[in-house]
PyMOL Python script that loads the backbone (N, CA, C, O; Angstrom):
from pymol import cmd

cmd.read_pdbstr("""\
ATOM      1  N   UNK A   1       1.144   0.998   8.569  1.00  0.00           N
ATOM      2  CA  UNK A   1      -0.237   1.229   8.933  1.00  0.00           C
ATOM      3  C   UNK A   1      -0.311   2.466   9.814  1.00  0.00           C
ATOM      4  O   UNK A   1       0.582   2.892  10.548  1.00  0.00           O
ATOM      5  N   UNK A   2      -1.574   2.991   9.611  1.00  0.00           N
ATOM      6  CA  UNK A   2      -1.431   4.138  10.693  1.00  0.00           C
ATOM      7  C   UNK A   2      -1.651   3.929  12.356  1.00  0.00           C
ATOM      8  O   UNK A   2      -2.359   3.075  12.890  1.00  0.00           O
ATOM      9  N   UNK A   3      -0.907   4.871  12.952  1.00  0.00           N
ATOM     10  CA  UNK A   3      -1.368   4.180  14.575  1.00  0.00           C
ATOM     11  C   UNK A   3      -2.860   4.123  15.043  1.00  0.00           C
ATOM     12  O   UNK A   3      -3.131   3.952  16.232  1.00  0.00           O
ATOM     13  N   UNK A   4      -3.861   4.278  14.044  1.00  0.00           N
ATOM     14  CA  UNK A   4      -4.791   3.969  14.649  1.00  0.00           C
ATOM     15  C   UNK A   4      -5.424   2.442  14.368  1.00  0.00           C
ATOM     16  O   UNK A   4      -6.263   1.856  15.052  1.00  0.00           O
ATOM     17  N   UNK A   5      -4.780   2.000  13.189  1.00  0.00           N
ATOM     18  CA  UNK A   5      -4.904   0.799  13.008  1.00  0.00           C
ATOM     19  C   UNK A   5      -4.137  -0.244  14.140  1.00  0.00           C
ATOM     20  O   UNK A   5      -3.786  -1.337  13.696  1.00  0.00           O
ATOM     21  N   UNK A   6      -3.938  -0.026  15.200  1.00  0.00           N
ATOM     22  CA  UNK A   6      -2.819  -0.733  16.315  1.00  0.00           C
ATOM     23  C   UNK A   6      -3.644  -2.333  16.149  1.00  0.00           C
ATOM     24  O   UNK A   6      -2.920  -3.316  16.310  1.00  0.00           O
ATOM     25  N   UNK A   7      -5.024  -2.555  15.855  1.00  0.00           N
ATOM     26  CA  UNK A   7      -5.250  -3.844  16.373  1.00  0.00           C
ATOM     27  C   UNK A   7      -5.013  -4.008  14.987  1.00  0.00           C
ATOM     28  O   UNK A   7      -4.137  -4.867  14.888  1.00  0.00           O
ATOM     29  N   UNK A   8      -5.453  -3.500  13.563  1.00  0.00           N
ATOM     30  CA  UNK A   8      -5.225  -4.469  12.235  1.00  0.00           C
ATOM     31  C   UNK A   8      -3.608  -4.850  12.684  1.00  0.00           C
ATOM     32  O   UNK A   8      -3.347  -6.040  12.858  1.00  0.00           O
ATOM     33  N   UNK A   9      -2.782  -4.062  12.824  1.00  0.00           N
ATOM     34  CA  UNK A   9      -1.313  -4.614  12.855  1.00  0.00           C
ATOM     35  C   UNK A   9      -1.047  -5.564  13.571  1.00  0.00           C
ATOM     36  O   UNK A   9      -0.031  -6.192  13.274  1.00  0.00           O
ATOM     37  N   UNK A  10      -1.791  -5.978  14.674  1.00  0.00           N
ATOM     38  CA  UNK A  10      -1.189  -6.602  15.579  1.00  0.00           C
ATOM     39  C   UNK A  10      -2.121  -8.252  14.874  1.00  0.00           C
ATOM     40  O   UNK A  10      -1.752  -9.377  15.211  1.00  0.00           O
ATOM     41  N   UNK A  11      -3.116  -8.043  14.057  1.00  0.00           N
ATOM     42  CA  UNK A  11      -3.578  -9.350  13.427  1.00  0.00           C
ATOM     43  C   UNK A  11      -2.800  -9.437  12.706  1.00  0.00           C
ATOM     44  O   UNK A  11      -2.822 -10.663  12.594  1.00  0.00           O
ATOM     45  N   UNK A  12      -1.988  -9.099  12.000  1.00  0.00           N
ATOM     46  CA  UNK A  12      -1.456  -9.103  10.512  1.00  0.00           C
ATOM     47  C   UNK A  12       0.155  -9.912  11.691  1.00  0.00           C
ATOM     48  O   UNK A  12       0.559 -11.057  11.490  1.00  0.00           O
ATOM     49  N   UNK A  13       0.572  -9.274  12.445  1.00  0.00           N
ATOM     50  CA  UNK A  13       1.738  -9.760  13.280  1.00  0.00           C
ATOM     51  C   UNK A  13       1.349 -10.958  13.852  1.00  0.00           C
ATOM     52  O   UNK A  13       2.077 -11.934  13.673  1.00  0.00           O
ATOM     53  N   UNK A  14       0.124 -11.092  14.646  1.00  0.00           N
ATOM     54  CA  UNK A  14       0.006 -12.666  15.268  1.00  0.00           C
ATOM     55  C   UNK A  14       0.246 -13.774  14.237  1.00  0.00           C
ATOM     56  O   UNK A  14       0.998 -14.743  14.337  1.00  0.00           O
ATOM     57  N   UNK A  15      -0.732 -13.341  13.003  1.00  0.00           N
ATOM     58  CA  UNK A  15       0.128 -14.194  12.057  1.00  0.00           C
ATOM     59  C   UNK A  15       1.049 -14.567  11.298  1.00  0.00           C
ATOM     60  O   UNK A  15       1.300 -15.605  10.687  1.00  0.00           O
ATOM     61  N   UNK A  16       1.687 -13.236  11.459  1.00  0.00           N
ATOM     62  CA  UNK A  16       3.092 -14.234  11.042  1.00  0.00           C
ATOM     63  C   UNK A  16       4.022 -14.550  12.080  1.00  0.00           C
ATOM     64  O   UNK A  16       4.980 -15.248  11.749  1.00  0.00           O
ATOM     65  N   UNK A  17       3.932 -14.176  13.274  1.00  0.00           N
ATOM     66  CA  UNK A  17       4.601 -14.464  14.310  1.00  0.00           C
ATOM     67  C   UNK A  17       4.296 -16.768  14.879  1.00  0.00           C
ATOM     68  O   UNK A  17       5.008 -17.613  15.421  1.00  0.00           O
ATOM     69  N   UNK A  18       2.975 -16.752  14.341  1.00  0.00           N
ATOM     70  CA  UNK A  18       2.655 -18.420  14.170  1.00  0.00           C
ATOM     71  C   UNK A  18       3.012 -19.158  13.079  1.00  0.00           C
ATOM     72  O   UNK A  18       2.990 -20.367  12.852  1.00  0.00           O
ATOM     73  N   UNK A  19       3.322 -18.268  12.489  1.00  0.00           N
ATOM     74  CA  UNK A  19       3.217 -19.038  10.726  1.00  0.00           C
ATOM     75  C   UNK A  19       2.537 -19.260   9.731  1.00  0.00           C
ATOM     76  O   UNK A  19       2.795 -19.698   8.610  1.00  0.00           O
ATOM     77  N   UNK A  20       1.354 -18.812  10.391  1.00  0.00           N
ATOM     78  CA  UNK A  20      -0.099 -19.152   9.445  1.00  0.00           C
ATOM     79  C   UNK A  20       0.180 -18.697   8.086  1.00  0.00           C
ATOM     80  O   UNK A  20       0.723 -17.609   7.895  1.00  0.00           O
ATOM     81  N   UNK A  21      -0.167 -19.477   7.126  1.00  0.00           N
ATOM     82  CA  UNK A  21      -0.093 -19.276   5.571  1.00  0.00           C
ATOM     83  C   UNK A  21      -1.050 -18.433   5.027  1.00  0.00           C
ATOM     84  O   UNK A  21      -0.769 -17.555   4.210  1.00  0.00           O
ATOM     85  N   UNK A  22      -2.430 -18.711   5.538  1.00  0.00           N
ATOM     86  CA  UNK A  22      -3.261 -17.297   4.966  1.00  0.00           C
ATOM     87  C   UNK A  22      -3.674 -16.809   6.257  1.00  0.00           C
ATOM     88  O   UNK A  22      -3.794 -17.396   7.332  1.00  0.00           O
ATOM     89  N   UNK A  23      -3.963 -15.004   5.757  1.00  0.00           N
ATOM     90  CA  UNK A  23      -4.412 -14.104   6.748  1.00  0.00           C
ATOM     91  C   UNK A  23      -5.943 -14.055   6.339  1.00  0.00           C
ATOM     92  O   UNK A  23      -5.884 -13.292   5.375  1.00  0.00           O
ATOM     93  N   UNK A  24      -6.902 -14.302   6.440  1.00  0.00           N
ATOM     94  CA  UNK A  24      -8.413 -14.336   5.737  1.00  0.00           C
ATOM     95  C   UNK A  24      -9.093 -13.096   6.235  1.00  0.00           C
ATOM     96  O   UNK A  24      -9.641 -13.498   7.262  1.00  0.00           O
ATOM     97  N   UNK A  25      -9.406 -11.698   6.095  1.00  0.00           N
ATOM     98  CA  UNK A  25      -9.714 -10.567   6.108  1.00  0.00           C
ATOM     99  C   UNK A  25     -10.527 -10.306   5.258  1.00  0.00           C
ATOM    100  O   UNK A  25     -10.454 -10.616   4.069  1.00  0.00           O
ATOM    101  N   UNK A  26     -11.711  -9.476   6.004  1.00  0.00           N
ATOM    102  CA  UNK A  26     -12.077  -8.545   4.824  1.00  0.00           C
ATOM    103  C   UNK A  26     -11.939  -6.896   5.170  1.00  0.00           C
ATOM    104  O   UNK A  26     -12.806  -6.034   5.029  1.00  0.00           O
ATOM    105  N   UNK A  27     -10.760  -6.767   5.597  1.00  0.00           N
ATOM    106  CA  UNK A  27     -10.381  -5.758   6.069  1.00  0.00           C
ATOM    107  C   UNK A  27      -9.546  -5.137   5.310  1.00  0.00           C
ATOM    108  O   UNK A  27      -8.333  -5.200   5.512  1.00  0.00           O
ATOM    109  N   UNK A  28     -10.217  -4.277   4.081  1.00  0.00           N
ATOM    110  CA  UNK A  28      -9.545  -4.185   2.408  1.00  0.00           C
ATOM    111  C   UNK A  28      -8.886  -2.421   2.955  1.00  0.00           C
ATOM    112  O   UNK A  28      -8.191  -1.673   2.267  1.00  0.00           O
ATOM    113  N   UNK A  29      -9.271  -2.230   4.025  1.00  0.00           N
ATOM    114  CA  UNK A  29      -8.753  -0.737   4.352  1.00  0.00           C
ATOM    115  C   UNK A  29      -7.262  -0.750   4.605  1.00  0.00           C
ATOM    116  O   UNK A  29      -6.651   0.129   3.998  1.00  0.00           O
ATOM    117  N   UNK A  30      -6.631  -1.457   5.275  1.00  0.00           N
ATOM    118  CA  UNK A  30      -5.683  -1.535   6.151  1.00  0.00           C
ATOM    119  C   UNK A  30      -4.591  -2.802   6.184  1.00  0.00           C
ATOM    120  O   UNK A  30      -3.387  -2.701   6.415  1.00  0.00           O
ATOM    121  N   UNK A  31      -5.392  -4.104   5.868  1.00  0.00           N
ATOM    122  CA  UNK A  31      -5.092  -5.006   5.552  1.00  0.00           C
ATOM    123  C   UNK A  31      -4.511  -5.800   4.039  1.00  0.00           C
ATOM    124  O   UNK A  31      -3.386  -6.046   3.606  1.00  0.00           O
ATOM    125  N   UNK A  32      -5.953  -6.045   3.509  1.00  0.00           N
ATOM    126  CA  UNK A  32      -5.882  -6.723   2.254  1.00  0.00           C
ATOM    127  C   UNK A  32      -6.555  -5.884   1.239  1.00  0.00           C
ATOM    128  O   UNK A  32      -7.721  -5.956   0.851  1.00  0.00           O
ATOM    129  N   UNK A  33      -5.154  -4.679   0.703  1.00  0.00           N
ATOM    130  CA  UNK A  33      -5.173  -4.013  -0.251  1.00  0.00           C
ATOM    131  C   UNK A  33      -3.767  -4.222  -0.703  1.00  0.00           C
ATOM    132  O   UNK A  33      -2.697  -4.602  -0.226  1.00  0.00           O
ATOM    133  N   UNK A  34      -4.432  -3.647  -2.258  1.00  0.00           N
ATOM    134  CA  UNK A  34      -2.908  -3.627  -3.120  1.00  0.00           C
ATOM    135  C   UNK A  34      -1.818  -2.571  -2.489  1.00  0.00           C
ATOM    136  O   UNK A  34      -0.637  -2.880  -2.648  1.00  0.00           O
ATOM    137  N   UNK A  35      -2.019  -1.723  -2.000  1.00  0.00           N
ATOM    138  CA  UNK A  35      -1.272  -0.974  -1.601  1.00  0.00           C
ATOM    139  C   UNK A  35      -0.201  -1.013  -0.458  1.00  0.00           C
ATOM    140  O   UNK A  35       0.991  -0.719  -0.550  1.00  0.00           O
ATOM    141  N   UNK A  36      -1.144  -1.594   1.027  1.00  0.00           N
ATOM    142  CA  UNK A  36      -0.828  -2.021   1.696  1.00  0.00           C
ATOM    143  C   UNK A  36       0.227  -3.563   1.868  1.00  0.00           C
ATOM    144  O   UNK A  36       1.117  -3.948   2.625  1.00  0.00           O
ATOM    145  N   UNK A  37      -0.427  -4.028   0.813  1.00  0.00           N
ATOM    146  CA  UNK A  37       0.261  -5.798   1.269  1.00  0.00           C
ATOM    147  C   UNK A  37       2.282  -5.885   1.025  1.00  0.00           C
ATOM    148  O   UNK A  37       3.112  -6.468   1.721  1.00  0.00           O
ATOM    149  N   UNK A  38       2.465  -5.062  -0.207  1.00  0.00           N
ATOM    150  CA  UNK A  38       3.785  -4.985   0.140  1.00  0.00           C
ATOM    151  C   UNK A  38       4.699  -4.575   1.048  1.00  0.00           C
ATOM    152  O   UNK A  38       5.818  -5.039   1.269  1.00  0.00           O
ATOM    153  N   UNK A  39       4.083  -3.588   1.603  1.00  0.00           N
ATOM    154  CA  UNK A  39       4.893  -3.002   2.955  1.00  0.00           C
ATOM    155  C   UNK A  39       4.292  -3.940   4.076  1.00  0.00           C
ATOM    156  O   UNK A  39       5.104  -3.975   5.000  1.00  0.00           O
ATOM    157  N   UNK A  40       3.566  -4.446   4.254  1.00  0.00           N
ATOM    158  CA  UNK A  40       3.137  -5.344   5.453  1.00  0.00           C
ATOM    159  C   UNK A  40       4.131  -6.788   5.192  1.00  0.00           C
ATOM    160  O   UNK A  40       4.904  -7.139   6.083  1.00  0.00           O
ATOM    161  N   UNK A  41       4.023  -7.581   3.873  1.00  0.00           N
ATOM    162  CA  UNK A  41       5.141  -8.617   3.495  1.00  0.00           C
ATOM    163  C   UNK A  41       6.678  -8.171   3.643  1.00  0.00           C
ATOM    164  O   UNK A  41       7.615  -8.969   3.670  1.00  0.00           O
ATOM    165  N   UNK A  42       6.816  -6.513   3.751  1.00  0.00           N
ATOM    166  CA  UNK A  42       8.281  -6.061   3.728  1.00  0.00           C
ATOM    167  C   UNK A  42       8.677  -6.186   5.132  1.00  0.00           C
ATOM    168  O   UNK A  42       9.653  -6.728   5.650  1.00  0.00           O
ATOM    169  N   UNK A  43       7.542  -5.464   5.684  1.00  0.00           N
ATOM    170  CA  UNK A  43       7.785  -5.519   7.359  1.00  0.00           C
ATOM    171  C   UNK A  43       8.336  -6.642   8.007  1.00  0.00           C
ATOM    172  O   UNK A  43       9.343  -6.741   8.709  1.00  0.00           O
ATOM    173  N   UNK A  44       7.299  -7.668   7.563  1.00  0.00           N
ATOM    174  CA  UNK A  44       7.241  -8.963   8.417  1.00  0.00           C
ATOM    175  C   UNK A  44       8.741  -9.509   7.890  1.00  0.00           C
ATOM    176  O   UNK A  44       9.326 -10.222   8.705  1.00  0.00           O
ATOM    177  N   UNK A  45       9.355  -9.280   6.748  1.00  0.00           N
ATOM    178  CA  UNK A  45      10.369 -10.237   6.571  1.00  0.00           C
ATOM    179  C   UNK A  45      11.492  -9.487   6.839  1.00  0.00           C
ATOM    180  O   UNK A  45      12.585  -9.977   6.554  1.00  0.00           O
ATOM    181  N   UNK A  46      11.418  -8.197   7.421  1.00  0.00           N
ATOM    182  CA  UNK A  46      12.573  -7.144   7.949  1.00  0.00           C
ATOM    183  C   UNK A  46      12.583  -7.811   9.749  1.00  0.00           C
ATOM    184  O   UNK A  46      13.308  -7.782  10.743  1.00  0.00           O
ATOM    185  N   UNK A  47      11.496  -8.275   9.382  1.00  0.00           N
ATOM    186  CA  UNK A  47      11.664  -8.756  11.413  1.00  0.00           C
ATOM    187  C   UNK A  47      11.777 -10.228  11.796  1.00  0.00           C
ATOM    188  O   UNK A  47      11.513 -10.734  12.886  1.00  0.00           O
ATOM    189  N   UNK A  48      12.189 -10.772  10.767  1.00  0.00           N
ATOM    190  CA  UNK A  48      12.827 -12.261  10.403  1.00  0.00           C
ATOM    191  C   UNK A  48      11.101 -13.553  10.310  1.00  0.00           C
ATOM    192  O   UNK A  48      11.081 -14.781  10.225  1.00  0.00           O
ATOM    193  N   UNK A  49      10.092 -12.694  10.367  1.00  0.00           N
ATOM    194  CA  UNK A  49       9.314 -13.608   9.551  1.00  0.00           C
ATOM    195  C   UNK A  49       8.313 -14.121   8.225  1.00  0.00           C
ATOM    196  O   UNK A  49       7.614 -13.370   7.545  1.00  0.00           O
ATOM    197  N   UNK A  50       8.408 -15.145   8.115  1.00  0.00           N
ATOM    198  CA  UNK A  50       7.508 -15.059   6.597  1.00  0.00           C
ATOM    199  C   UNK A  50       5.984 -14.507   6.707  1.00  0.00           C
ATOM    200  O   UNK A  50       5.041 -14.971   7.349  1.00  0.00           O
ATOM    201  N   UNK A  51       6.030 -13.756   6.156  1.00  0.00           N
ATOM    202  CA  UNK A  51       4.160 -13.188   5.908  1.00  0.00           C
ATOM    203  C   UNK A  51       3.519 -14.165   5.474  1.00  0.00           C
ATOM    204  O   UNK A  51       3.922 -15.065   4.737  1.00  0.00           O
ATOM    205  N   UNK A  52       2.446 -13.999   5.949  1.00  0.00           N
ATOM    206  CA  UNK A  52       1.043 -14.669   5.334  1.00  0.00           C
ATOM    207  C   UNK A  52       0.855 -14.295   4.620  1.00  0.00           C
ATOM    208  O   UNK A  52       1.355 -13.191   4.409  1.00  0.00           O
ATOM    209  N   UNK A  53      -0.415 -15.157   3.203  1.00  0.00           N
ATOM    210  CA  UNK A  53      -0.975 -14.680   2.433  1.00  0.00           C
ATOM    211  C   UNK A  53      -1.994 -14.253   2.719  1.00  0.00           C
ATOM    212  O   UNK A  53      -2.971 -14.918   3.064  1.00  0.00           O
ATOM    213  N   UNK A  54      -1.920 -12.873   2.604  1.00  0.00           N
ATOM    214  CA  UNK A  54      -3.226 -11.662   2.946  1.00  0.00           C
ATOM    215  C   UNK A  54      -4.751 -11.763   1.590  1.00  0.00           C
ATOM    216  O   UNK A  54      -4.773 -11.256   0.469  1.00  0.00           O
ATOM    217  N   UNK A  55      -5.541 -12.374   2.097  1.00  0.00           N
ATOM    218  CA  UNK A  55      -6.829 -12.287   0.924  1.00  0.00           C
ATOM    219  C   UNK A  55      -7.858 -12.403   2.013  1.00  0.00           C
ATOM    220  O   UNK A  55      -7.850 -13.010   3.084  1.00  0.00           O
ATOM    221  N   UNK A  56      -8.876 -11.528   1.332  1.00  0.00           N
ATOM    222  CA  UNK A  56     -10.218 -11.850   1.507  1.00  0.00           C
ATOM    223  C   UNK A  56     -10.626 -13.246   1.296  1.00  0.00           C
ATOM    224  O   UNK A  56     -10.126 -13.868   0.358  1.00  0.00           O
ATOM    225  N   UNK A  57     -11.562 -13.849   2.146  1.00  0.00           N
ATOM    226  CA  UNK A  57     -12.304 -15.491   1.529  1.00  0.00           C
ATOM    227  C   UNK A  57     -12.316 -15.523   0.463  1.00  0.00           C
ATOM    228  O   UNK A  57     -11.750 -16.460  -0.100  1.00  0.00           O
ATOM    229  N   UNK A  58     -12.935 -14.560  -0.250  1.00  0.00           N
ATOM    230  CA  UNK A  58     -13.444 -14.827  -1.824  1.00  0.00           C
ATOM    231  C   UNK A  58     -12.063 -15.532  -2.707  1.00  0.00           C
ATOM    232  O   UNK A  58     -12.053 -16.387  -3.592  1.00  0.00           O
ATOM    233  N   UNK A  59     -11.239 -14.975  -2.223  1.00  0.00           N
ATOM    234  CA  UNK A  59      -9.773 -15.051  -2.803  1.00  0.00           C
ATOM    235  C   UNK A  59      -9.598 -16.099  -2.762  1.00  0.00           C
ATOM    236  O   UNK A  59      -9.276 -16.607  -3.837  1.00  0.00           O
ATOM    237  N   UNK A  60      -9.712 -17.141  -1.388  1.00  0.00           N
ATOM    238  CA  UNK A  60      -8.601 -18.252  -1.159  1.00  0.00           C
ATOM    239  C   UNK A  60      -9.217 -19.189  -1.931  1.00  0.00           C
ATOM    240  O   UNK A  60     -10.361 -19.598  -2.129  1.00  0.00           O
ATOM    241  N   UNK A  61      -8.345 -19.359  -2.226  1.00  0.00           N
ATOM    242  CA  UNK A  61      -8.505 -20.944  -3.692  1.00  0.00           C
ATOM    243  C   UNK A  61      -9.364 -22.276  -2.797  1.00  0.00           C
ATOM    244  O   UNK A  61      -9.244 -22.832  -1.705  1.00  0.00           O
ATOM    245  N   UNK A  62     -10.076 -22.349  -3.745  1.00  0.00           N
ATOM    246  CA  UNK A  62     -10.772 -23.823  -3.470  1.00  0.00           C
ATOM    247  C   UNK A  62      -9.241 -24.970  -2.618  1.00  0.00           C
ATOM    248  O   UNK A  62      -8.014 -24.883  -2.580  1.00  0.00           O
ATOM    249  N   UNK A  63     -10.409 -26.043  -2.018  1.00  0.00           N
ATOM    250  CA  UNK A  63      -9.677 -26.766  -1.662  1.00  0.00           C
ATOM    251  C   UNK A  63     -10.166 -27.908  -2.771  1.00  0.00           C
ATOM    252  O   UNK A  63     -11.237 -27.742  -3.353  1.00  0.00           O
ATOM    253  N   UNK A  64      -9.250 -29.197  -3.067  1.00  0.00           N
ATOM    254  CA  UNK A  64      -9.756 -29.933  -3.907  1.00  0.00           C
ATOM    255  C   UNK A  64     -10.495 -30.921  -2.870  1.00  0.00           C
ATOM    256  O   UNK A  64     -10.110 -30.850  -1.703  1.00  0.00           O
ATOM    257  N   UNK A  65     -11.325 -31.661  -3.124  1.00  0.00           N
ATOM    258  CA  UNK A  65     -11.877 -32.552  -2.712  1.00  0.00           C
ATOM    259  C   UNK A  65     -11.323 -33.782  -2.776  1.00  0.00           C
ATOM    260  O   UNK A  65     -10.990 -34.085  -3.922  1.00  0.00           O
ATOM    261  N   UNK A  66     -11.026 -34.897  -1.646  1.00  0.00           N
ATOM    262  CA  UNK A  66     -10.596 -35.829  -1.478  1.00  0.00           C
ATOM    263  C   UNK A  66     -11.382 -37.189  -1.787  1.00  0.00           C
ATOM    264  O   UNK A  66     -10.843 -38.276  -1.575  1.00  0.00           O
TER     265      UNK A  66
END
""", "prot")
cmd.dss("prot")
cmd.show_as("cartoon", "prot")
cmd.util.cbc("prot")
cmd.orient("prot")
């Protein structure tokens, strides 16, 4: 990311530094783009943690109903 993005990075790090499974953004600049998401999943697992799944809401799959 570029250094001016210091706070997208540091969202994209809080979560995987907790574990959280999705990152929910609509922050398609910096965040949750095709371009971006592999080097952000490369990062995080070069620094011993699992990435989140990076999507916009629209993205995240239904939940089923109980």
């Amino acid at each position: 990311m570029p250094s001016k993005a210091i706070v997208d990075a540091a969202h994209v790090a809080i979560a995987a530094v907790h574990g959280l499974d999705f990152l929910l953004t609509w922050n398609c600049t910096h965040i949750a783009n095709a371009a971006m998401r592999p080097r952000i999943e490369a990062v995080c697992r070069d620094s011993g943690f699992q990435p989140p799944v990076i999507c916009t809401p629209d993205e995240l799959p239904p939940q089923e109903e109980k």
